[in-house]
Backbone atoms as SQL, in Angstrom:
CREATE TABLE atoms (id INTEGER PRIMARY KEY, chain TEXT, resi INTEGER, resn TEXT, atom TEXT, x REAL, y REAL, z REAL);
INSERT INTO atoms VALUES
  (1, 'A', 1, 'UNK', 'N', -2.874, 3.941, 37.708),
  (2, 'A', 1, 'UNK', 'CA', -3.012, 3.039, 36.587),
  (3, 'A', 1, 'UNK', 'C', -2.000, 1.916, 36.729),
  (4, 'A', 2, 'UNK', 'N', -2.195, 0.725, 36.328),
  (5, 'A', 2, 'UNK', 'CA', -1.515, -0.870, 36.450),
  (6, 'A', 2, 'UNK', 'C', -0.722, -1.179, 35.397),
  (7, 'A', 3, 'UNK', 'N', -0.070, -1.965, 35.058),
  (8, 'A', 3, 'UNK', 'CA', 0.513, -2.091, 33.590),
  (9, 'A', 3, 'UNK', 'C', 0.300, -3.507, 33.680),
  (10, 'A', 4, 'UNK', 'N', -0.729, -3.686, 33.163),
  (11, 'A', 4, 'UNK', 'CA', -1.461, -5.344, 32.971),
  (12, 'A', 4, 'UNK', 'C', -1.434, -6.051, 32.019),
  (13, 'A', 5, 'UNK', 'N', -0.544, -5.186, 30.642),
  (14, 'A', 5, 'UNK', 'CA', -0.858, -5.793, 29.130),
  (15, 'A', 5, 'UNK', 'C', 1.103, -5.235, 29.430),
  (16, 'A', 6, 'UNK', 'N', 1.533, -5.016, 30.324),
  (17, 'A', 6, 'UNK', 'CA', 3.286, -4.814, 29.816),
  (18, 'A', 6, 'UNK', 'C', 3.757, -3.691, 28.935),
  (19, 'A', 7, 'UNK', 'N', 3.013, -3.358, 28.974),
  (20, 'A', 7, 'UNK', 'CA', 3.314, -1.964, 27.895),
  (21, 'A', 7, 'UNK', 'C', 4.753, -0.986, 28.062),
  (22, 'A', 8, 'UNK', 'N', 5.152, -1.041, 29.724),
  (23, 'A', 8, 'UNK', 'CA', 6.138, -0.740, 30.189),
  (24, 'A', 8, 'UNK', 'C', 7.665, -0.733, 29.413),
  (25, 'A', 9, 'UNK', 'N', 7.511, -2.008, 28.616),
  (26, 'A', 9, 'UNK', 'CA', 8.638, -2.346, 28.013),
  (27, 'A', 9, 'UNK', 'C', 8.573, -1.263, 26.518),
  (28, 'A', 10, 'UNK', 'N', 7.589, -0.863, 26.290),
  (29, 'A', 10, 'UNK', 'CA', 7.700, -0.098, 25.096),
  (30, 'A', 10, 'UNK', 'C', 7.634, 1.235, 24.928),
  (31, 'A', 11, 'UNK', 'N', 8.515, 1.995, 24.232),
  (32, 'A', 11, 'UNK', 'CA', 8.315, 3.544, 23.908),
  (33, 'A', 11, 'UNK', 'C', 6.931, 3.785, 23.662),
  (34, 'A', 12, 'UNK', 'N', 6.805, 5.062, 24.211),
  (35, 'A', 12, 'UNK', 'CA', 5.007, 5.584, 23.888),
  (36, 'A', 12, 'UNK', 'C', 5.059, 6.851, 22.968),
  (37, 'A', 13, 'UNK', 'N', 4.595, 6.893, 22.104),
  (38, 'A', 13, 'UNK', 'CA', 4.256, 7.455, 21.559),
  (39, 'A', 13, 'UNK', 'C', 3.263, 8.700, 21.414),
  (40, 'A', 14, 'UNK', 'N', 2.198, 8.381, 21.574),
  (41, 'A', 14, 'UNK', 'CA', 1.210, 9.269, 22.265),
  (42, 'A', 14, 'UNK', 'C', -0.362, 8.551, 23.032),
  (43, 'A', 15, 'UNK', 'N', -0.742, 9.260, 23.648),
  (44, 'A', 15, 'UNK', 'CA', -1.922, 8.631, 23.960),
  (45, 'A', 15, 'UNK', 'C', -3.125, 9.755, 24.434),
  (46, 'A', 16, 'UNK', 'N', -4.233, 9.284, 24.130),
  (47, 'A', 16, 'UNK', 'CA', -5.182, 9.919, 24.074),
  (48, 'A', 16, 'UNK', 'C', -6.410, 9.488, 24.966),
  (49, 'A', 17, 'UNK', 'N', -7.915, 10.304, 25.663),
  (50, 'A', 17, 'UNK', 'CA', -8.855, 9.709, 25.946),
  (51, 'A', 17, 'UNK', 'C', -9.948, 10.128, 24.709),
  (52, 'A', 18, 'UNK', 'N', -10.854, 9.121, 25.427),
  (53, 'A', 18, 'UNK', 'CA', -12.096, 8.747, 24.041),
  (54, 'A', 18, 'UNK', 'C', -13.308, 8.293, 24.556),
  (55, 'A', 19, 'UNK', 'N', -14.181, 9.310, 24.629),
  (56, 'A', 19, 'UNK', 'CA', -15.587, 8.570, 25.350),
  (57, 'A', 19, 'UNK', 'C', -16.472, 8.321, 23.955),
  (58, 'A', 20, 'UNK', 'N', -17.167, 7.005, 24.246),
  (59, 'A', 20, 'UNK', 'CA', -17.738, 5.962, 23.505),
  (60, 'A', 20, 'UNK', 'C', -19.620, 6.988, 23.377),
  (61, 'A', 21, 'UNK', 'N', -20.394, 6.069, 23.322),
  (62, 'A', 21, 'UNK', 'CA', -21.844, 6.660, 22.450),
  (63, 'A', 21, 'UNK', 'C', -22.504, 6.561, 23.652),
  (64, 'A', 22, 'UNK', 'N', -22.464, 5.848, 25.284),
  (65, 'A', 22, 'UNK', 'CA', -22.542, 5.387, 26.283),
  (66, 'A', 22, 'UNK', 'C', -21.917, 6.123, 27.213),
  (67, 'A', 23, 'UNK', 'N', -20.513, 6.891, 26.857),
  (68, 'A', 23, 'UNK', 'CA', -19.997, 7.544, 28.343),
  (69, 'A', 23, 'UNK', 'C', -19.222, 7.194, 28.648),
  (70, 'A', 24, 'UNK', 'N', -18.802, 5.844, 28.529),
  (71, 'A', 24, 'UNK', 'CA', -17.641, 5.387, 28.935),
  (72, 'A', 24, 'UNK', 'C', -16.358, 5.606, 28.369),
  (73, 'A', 25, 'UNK', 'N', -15.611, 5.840, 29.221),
  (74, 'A', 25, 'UNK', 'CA', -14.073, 6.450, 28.504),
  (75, 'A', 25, 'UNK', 'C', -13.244, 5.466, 28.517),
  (76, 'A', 26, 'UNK', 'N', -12.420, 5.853, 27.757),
  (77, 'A', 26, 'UNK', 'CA', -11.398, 4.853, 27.148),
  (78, 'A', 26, 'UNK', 'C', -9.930, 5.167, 27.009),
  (79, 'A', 27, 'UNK', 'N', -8.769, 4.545, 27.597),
  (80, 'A', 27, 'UNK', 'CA', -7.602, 5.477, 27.788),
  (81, 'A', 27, 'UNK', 'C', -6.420, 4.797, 26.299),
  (82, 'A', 28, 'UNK', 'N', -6.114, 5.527, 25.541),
  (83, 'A', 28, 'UNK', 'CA', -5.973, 4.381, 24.032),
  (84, 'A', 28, 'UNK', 'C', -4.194, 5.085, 23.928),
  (85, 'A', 29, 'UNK', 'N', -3.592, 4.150, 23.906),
  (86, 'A', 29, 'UNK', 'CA', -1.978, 4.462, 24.011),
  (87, 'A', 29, 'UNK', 'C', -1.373, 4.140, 22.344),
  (88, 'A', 30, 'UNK', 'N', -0.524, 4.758, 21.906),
  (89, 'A', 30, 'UNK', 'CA', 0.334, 4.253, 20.380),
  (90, 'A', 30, 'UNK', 'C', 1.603, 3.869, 21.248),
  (91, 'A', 31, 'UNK', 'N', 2.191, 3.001, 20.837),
  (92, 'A', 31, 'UNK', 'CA', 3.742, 2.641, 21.510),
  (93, 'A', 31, 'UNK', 'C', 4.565, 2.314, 19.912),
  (94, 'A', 32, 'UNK', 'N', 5.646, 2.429, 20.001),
  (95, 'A', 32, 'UNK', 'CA', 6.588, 2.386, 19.170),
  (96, 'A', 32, 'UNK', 'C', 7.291, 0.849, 19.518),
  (97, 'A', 33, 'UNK', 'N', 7.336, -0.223, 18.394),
  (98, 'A', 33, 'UNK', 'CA', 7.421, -1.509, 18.349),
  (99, 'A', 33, 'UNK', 'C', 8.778, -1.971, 17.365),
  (100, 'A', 34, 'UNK', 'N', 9.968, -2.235, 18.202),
  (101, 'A', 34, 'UNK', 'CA', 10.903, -2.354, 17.424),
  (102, 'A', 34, 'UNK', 'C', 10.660, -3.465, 15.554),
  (103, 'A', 35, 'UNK', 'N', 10.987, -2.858, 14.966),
  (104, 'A', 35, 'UNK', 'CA', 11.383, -3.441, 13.444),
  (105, 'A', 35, 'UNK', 'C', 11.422, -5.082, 13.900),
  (106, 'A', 36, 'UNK', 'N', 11.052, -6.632, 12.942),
  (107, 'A', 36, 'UNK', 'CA', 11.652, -7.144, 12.595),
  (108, 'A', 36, 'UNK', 'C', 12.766, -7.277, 11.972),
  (109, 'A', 37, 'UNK', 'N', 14.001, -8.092, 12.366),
  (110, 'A', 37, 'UNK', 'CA', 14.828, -8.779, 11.629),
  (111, 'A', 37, 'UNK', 'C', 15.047, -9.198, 10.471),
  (112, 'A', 38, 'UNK', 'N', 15.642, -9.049, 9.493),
  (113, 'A', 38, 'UNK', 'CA', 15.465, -9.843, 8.297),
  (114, 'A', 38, 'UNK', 'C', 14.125, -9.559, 7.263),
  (115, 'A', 39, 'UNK', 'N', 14.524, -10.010, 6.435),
  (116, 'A', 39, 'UNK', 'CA', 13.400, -9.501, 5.348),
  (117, 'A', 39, 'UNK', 'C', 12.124, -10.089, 5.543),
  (118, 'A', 40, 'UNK', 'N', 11.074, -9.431, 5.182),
  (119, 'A', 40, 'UNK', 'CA', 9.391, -10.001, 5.627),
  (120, 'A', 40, 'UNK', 'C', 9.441, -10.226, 4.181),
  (121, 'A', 41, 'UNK', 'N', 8.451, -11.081, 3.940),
  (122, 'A', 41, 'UNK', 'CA', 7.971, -11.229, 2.643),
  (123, 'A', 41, 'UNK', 'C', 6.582, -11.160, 2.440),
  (124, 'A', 42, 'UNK', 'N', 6.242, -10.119, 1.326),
  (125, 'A', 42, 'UNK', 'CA', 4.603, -10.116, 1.808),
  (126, 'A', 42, 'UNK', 'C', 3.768, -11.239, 1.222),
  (127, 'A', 43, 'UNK', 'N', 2.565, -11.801, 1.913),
  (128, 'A', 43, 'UNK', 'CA', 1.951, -12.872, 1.402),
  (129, 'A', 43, 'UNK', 'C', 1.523, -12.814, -0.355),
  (130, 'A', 44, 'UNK', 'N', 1.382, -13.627, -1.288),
  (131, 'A', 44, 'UNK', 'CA', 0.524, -13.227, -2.424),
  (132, 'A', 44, 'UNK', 'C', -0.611, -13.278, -2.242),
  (133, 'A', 45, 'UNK', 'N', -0.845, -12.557, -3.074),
  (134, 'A', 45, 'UNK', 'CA', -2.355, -11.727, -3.103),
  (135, 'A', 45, 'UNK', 'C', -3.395, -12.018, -4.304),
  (136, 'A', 46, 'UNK', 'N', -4.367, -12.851, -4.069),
  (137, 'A', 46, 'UNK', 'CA', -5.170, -13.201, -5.249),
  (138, 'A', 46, 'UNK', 'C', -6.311, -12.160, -5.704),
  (139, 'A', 47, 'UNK', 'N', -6.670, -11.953, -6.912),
  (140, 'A', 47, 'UNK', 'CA', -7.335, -10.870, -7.386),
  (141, 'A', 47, 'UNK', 'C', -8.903, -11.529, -7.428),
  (142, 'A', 48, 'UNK', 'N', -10.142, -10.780, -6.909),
  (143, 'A', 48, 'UNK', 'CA', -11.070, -11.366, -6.572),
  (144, 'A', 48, 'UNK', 'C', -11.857, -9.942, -7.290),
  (145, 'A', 49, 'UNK', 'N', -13.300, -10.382, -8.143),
  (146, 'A', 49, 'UNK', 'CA', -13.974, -9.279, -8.270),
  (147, 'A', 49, 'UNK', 'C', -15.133, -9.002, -7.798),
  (148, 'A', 50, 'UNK', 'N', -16.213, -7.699, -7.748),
  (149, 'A', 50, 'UNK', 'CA', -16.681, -7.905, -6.825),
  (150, 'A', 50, 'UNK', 'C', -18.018, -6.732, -7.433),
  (151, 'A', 51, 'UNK', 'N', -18.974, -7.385, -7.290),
  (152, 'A', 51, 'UNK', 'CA', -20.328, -7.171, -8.024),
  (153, 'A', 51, 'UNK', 'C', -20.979, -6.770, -6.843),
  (154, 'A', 52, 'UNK', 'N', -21.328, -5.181, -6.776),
  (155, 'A', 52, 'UNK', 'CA', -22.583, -4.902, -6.447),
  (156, 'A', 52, 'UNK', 'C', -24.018, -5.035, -6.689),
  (157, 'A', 53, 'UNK', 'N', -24.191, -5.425, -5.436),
  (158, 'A', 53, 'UNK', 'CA', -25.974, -6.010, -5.527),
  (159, 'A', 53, 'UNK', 'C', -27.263, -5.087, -4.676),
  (160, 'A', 54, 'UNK', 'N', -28.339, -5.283, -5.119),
  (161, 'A', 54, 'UNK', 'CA', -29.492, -4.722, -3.751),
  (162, 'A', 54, 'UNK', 'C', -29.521, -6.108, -2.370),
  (163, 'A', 55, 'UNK', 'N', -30.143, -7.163, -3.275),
  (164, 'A', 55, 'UNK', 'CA', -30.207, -7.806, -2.027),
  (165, 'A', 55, 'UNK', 'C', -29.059, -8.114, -1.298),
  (166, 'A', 56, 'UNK', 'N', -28.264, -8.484, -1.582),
  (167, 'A', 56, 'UNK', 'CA', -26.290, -8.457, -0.891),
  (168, 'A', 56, 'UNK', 'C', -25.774, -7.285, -1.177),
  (169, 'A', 57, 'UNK', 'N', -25.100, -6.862, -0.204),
  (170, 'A', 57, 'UNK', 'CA', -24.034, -5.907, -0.272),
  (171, 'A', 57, 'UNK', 'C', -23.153, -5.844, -1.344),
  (172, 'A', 58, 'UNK', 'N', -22.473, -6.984, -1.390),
  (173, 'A', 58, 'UNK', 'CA', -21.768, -7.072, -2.470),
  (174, 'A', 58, 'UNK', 'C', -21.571, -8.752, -2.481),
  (175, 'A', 59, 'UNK', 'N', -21.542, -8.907, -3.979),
  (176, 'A', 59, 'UNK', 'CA', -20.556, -10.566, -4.005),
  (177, 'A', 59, 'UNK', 'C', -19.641, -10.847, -5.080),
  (178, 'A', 60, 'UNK', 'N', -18.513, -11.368, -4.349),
  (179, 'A', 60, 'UNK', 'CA', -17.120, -11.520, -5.021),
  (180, 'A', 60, 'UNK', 'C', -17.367, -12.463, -5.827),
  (181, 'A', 61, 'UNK', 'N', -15.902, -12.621, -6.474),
  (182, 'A', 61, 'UNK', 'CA', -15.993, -13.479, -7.977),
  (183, 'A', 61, 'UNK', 'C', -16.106, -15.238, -7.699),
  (184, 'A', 62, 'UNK', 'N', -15.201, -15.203, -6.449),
  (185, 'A', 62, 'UNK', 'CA', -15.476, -16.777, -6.104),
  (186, 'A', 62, 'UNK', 'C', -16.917, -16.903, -5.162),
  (187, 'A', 63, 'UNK', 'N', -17.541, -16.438, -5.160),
  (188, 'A', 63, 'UNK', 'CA', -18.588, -16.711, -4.982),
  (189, 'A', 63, 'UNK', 'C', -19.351, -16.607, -3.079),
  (190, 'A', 64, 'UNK', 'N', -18.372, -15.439, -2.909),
  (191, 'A', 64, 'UNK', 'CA', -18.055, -15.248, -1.365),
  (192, 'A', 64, 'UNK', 'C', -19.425, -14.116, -1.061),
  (193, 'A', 65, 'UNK', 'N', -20.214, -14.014, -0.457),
  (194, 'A', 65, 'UNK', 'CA', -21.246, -13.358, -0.444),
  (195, 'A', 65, 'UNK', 'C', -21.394, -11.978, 0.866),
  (196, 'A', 66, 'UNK', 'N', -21.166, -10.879, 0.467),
  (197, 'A', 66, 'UNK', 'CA', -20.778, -10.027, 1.715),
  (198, 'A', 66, 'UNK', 'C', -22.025, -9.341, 2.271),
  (199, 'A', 67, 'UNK', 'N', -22.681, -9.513, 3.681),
  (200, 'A', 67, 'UNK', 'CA', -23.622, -9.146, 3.808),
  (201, 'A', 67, 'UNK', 'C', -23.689, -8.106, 4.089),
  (202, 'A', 68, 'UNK', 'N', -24.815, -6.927, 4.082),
  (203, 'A', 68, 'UNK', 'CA', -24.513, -5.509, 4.663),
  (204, 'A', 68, 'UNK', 'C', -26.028, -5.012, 5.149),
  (205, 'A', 69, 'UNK', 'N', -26.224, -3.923, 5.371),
  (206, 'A', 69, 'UNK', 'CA', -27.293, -3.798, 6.010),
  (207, 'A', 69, 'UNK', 'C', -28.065, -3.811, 7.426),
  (208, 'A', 70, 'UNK', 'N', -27.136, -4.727, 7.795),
  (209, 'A', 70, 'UNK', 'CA', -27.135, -5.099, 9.278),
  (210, 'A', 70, 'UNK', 'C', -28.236, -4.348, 10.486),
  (211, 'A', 71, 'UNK', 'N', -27.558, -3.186, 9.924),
  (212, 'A', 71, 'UNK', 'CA', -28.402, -1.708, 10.927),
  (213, 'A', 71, 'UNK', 'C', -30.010, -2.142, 10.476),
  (214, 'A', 72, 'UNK', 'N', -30.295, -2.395, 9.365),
  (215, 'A', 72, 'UNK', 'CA', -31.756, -2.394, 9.134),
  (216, 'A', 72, 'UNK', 'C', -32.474, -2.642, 10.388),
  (217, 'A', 73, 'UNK', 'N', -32.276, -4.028, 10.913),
  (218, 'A', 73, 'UNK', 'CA', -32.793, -4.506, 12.226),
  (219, 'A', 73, 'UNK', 'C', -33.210, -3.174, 13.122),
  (220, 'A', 74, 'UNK', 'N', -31.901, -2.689, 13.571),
  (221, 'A', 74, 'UNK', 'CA', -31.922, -2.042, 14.861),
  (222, 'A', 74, 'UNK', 'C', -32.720, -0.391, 14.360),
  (223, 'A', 75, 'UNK', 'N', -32.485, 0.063, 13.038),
  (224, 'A', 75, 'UNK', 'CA', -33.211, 1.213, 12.578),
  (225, 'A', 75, 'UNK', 'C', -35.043, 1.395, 13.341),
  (226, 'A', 76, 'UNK', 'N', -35.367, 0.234, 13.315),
  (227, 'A', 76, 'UNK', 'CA', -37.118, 0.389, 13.806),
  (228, 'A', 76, 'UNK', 'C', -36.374, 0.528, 15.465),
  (229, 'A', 77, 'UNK', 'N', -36.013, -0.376, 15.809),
  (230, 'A', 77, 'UNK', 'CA', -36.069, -0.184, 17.380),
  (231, 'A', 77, 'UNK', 'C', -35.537, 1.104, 17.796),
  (232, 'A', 78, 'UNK', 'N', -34.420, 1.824, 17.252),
  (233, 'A', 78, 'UNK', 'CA', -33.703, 3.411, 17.018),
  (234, 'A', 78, 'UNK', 'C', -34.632, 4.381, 16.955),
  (235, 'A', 79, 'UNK', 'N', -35.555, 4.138, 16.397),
  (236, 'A', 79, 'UNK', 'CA', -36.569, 5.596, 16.245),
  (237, 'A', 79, 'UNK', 'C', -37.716, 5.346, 17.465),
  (238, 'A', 80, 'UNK', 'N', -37.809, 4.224, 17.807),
  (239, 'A', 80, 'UNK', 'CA', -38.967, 4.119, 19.013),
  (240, 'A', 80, 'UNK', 'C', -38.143, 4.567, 20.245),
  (241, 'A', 81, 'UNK', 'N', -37.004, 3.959, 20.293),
  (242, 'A', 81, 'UNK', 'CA', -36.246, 4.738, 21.457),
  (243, 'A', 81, 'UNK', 'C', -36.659, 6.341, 21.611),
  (244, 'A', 82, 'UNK', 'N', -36.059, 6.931, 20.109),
  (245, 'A', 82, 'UNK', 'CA', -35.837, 8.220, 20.067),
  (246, 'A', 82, 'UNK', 'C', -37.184, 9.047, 20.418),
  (247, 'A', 83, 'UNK', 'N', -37.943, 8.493, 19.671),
  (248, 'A', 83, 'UNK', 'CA', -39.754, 9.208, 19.820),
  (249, 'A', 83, 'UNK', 'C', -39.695, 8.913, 21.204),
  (250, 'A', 84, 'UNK', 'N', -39.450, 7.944, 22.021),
  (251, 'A', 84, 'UNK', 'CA', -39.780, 8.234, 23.376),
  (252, 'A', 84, 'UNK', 'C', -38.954, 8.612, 24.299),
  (253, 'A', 85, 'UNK', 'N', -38.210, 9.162, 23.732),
  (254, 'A', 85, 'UNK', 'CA', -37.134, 9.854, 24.443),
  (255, 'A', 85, 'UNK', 'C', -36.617, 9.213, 25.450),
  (256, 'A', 86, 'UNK', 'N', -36.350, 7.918, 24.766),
  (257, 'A', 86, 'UNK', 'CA', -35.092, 7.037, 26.284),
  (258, 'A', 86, 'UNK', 'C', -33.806, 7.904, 25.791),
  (259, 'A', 87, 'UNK', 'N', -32.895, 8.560, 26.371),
  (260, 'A', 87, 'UNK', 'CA', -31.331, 8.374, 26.340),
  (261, 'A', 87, 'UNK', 'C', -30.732, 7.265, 26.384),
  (262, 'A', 88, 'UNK', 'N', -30.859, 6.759, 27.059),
  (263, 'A', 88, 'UNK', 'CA', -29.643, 5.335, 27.332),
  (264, 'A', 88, 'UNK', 'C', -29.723, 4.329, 26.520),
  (265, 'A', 89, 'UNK', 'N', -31.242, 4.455, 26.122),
  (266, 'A', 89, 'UNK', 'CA', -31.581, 2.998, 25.050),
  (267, 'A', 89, 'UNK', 'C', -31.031, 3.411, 23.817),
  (268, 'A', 90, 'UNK', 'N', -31.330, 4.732, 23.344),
  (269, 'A', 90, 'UNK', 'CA', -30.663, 5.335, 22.467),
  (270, 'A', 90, 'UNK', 'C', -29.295, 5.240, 22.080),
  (271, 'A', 91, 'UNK', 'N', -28.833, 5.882, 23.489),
  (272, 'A', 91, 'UNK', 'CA', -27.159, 5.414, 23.099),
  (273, 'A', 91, 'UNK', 'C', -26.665, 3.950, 23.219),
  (274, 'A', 92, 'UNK', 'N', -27.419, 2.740, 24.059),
  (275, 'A', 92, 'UNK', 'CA', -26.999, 1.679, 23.404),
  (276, 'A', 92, 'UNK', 'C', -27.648, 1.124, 22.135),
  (277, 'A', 93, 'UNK', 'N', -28.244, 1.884, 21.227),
  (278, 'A', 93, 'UNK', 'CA', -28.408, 1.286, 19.870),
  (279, 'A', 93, 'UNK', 'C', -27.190, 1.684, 19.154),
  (280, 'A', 94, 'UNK', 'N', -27.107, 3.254, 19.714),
  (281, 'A', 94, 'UNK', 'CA', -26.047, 3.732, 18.511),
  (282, 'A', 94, 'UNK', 'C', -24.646, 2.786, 19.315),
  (283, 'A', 95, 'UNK', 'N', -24.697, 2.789, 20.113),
  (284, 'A', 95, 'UNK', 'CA', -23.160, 1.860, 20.178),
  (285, 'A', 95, 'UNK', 'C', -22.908, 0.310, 19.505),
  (286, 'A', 96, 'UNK', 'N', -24.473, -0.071, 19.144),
  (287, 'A', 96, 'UNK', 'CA', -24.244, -1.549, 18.933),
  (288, 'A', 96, 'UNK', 'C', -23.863, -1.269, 17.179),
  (289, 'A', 97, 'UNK', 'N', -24.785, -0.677, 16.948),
  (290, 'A', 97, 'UNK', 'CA', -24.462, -0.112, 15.189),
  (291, 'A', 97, 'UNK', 'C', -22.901, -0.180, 15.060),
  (292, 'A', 98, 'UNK', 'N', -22.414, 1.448, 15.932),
  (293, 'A', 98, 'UNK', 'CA', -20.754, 1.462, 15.393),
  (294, 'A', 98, 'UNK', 'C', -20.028, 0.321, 15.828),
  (295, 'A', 99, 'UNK', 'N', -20.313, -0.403, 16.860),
  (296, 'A', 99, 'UNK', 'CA', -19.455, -1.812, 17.051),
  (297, 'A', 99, 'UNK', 'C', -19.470, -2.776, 15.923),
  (298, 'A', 100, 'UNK', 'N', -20.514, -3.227, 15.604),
  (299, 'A', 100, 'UNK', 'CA', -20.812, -3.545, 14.065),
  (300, 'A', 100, 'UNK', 'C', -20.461, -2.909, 12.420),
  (301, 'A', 101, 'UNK', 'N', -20.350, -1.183, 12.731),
  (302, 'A', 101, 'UNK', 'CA', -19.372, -1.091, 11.602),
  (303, 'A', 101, 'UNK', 'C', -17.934, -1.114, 11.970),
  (304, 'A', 102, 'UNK', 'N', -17.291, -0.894, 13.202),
  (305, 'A', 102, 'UNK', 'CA', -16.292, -1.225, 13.598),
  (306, 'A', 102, 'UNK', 'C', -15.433, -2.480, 13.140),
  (307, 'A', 103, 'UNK', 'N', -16.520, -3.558, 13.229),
  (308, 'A', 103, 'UNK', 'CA', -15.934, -5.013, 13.135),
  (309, 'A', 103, 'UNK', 'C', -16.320, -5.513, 11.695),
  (310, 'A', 104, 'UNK', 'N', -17.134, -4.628, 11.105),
  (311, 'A', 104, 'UNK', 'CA', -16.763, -5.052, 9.655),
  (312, 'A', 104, 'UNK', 'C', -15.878, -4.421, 8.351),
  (313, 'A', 105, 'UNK', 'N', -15.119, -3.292, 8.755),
  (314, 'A', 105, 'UNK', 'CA', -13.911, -3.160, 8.445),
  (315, 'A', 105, 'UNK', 'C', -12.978, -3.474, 8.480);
């Protein structure tokens, strides 16, 4: 293994492997990151409310509109995979899904 991201310089903590929906493994390290200096100050924080909907996921008070559902799309193409018993197509649906709930958290 290379140390291409420098990691060298930092205490490790622990690290673990992790195979994905595809197979592919993944080698995922925690490192221990010295403290800032001096006091942080945390940003302020504006209070926003937030109305559940059917057709939107949800929409906030300023008028910010959160979409959800996403999977709908790929749900029809997911079950034709499955009825025809591809594996691989299969597991790249389910990987595109969790990448997508991944990145909207």
């Amino acid at each position: 293994m290379w140390d291409s991201f420098g990691l060298g310089a930092y205490k490790f903590r622990s690290a673990s492997l992790n195979e994905d929906y595809r197979g592919r493994w993944y080698f995922n390290v925690a490192i221990e990151v010295p403290e800032l200096v001096g006091p942080v100050q945390p940003a302020p924080v504006a209070s926003v409310g937030i109305d559940l909907r059917l057709k939107t996921s949800a929409t906030a008070s300023n008028g910010e509109k959160i979409e959800g559902r996403f999977y709908r799309a790929l749900e029809c193409k997911l079950g034709v995979a499955q009825r025809a018993g591809k594996k691989q197509r299969t597991k790249a649906i389910h990987a595109r899904i969790g990448k997508a709930l991944s990145n909207e958290v």
